[in-house]
C-alpha positions in Angstrom: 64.7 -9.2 -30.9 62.0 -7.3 -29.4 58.5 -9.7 -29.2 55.0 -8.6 -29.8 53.4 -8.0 -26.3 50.3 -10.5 -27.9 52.4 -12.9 -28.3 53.7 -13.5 -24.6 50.5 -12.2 -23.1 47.7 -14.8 -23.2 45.2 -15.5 -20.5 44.7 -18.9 -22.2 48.3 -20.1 -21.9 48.9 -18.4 -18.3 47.1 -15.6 -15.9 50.4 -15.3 -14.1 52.8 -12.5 -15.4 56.2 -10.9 -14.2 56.9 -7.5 -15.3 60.1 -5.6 -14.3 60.5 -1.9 -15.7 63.5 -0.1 -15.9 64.4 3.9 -15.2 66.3 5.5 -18.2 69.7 4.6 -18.0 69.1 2.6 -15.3 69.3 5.7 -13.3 68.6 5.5 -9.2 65.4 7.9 -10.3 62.8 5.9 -7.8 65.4 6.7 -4.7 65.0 10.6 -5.6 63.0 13.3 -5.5 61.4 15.7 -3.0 58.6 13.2 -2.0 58.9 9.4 -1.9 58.6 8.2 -5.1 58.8 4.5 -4.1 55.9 4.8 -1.7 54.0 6.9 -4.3 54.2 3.5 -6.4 53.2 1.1 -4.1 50.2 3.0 -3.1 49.5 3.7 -6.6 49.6 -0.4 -7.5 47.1 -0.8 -4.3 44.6 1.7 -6.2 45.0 0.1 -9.4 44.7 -3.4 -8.0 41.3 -2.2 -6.6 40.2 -1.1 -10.5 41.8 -3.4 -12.9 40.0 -6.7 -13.0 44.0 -7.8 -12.5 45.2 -8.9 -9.1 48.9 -8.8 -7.4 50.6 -11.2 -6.2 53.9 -9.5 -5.8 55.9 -6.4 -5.9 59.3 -5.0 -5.0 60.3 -1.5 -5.7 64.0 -0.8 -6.6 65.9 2.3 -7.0 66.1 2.0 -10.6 63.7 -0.5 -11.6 60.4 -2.4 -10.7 58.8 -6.0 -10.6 55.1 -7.0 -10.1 53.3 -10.5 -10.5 49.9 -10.2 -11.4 47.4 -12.3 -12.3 45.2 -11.3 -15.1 41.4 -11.8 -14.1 39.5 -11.5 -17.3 36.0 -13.4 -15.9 36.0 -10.9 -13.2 35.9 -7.8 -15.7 32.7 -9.5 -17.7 31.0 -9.8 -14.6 30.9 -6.3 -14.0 28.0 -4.0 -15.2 28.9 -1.2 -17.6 28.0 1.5 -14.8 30.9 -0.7 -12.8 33.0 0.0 -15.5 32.3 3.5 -16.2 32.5 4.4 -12.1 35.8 2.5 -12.5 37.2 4.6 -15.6 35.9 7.9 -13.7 38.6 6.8 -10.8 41.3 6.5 -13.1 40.6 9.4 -15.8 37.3 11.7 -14.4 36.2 14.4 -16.1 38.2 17.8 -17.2 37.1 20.8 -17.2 38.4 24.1 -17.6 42.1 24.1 -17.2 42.2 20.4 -17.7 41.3 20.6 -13.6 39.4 17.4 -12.7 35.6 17.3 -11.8 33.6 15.2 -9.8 32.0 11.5 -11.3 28.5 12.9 -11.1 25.5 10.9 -11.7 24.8 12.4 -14.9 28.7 11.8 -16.5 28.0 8.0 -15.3 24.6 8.4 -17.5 26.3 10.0 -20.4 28.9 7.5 -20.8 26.6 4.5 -19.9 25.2 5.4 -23.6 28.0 5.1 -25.6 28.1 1.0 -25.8 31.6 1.0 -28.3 33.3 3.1 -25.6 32.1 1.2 -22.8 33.5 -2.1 -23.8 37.1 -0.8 -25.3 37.1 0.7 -21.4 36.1 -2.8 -19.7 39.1 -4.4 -22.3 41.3 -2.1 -21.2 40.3 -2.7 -17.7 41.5 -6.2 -17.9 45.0 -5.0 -19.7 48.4 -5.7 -18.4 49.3 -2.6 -20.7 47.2 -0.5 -19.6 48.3 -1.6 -15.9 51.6 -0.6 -16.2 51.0 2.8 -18.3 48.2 3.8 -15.5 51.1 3.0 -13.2 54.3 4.4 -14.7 52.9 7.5 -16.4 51.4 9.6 -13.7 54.6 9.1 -11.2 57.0 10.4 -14.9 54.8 13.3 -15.1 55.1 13.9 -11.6 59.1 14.0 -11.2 59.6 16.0 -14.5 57.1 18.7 -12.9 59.5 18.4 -9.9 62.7 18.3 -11.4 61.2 20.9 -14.2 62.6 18.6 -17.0 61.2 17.0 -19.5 61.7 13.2 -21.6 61.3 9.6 -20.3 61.7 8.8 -16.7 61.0 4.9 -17.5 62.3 2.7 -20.3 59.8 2.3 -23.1 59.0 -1.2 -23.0 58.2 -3.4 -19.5 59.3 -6.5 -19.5 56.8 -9.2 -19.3 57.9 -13.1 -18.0 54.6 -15.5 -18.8 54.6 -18.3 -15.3 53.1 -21.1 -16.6 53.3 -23.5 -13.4 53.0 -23.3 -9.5 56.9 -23.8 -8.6 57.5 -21.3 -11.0 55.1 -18.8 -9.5 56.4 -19.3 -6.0 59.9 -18.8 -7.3 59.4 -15.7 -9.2 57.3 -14.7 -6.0 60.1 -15.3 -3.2 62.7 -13.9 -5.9 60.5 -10.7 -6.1 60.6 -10.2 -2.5 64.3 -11.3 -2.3 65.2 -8.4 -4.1 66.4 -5.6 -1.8 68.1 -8.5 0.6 70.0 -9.8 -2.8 71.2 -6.3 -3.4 72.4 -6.1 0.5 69.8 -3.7 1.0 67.7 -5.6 4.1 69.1 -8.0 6.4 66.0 -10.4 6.5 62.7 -10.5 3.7 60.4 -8.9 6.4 62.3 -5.8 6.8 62.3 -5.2 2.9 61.0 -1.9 2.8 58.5 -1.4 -0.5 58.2 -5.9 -0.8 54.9 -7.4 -1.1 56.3 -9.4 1.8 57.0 -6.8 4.4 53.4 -5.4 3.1 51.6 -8.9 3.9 53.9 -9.1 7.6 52.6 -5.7 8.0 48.9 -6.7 7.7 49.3 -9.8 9.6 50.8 -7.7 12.7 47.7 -5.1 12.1 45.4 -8.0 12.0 46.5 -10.4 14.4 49.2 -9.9 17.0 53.3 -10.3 16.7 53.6 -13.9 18.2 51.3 -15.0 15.2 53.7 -13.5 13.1 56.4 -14.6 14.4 55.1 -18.2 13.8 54.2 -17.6 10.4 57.5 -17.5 9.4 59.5 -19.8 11.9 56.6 -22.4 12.8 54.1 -24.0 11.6 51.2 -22.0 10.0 48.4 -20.5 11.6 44.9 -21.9 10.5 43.6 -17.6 11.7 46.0 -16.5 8.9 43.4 -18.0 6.1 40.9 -14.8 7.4 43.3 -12.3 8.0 44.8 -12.9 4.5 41.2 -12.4 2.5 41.4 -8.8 4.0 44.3 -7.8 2.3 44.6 -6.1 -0.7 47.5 -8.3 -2.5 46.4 -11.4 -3.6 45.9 -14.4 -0.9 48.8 -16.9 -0.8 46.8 -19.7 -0.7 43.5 -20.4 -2.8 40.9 -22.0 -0.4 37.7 -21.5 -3.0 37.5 -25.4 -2.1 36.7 -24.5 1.2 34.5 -21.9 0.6 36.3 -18.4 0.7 35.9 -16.2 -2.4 38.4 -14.9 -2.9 40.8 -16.5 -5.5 44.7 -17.2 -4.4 48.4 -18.2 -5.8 48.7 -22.2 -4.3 46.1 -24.3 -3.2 47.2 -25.9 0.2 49.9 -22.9 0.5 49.6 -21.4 3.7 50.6 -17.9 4.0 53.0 -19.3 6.6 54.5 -21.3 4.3 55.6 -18.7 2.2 56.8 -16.8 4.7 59.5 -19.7 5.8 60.2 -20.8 2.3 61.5 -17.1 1.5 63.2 -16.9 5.2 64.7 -20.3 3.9 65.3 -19.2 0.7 67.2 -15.5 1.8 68.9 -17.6 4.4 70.4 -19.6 1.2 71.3 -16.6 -0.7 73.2 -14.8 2.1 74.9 -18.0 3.5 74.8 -20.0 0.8 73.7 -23.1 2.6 70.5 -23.1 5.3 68.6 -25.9 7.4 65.5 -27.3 5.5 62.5 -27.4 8.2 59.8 -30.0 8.0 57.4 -27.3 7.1 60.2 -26.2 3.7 60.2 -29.9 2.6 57.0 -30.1 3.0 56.8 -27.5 -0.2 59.4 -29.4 -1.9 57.2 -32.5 -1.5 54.2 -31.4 -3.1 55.8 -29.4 -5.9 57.4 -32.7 -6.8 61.3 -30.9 -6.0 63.7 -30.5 -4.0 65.9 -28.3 -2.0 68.8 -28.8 -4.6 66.6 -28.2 -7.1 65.2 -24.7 -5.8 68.5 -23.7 -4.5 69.8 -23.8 -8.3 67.0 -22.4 -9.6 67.2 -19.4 -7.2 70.7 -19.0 -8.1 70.3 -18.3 -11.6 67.3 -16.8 -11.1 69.0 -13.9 -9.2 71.8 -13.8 -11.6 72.4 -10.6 -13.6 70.4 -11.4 -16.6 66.7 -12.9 -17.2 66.7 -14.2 -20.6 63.6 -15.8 -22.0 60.2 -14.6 -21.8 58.5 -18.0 -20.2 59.3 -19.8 -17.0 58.4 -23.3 -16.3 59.8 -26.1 -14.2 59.1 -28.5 -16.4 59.4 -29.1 -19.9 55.1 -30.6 -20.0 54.3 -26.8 -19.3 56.3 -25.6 -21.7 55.6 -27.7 -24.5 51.9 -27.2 -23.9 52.1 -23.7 -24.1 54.0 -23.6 -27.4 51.2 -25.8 -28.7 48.5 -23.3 -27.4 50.5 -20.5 -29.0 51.0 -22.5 -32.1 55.3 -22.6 -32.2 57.3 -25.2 -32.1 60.0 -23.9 -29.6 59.7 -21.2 -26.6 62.4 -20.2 -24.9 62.4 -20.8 -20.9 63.8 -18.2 -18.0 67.6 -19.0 -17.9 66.6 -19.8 -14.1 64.7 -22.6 -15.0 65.9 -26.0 -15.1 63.5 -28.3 -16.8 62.7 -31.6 -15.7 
């Protein structure tokens, strides 16, 4: 049965959100074309994520389908003046003219549309929407291959599926299972080679920004205290949240390097290939502080990648779950089939 969208979406229960879209029929439609359409959507999520008050934390982008963690940053959007949000809009939708062509965001369109308080503050809501994320995304590339292809109708499936992550083992599962995608589907040998991951895109930066033996570190040693710079510079959302130590910038974990993550998904690919894979001090480590174990993930990340995802919540434990049916006033959700709750 098909849920409201308001009812799994609620920045008071959870910020953290996994959508996965779907091409008609399932159809390889993202692997064709003339020009790269999976390029075209990762550089179109980097644009967004730079004008929605709405960070990402993940990506991976299939032949026939699409996932994303974000985190939805409502404060961020009130913060912002309504010339902020009407410069932001003019990125997204500028002005037409004749011919529907698109003008230039002059001074005096700012002006104009500075005056019109209603408009400006159903723009800054739909600024901060997870909808309007995903249709700002999806739309423009559907437009795009029917032009190519001269055809007309749906390119993507209707509705996005939208997975609410209410705790941090949760988020770092759905994360690693993100960027485990094209190595699940045999597609990649290891996570860093996953062309169109968030992964490969964060090993990418860290080679731009620092050097190749630092890379090589962050996944098979022990993190890097540089990393904790070079990760504030990137456009996907920091691994680890230092605000406690004075950056500004708002992450995934507290006390979860960058470098961390990197050798819990080499662990965790490692595990999916093989089926079995050493646990370093640095992997416990995690396990330690998320209260779990390797056992415990390795099960999780087994039914995670299964073929279905059935539930529209994901908790490791039963506390989180619970609270958020109170917050949402039910008496029963229904968690991720991946999750086994403790």
């Amino acid at each position: 049965m098909t849920i409201a969208r308001a009812q799994v979406i609620d920045p008071t229960v959870t910020r953290w959100y996994h959508c996965i879209t779907r091409c008609v029929r399932r159809a390889f439609l993202l692997g064709e074309g003339g020009f790269d359409r999976k390029q075209w959507m990762e550089d179109r999520l980097k644009q967004l994520a730079g004008i929605f008050s709405i960070s990402v934390g993940g990506f991976s982008v299939m032949d026939n389908h699409l996932h994303v963690l974000v985190r939805l940053d409502p404060a961020t959007a009130e913060l912002w003046t309504d010339e902020d949000v009407v410069r932001r809009w003019g990125r997204l939708f500028p002005p037409r003219g004749a011919g529907r062509k698109a003008l230039p965001v002059t001074e005096d369109w700012v002006k104009q549309q500075v005056q019109k308080p209603e408009w400006v503050q159903q723009t800054r809501e739909r600024l901060q929407s997870l909808s309007w994320l995903m249709k700002c995304l999806k739309e423009p590339l559907s437009r795009l291959a029917n032009r190519e292809e001269q055809a007309r109708g749906a390119f993507f499936e209707g509705r996005f599926k939208s997975i609410a992550i209410l705790d941090d083992e949760a988020l770092l599962a759905t994360c690693a299972y993100i960027d485990l995608n094209p190595v699940a589907a045999g597609l990649a040998q290891v996570p860093e080679a996953s062309s169109h991951t968030s992964i490969k895109t964060r090993v990418e930066h860290l080679v731009a920004k620092g050097n190749i033996q630092e890379t090589e570190a962050a996944i098979t040693g022990p993190a890097q205290p540089a990393q904790r710079d070079i990760e504030a510079s990137h456009w996907l959302c920091p691994v680890e949240d230092r605000r406690r130590h004075g950056l500004p910038r708002e992450g995934m974990v507290e006390g979860l390097t960058l470098g961390h993550y990197l050798q819990l998904v080499d662990y965790t690919g490692r595990l999916l290939r093989d089926g079995k894979a050493a646990i370093s001090a640095e992997v416990e480590s995690i396990f330690v502080r998320l209260q779990s174990s390797g056992s415990v993930w390795q099960e999780r990340m087994t039914r995670l990648s299964g073929d279905r995802m059935l539930g529209r919540f994901f908790a490791a434990s039963r506390e989180k779950l619970r609270a958020a049916a109170e917050r949402l006033g039910v008496r029963h959700l229904v968690n991720l089939a991946a999750a086994t709750a403790s």
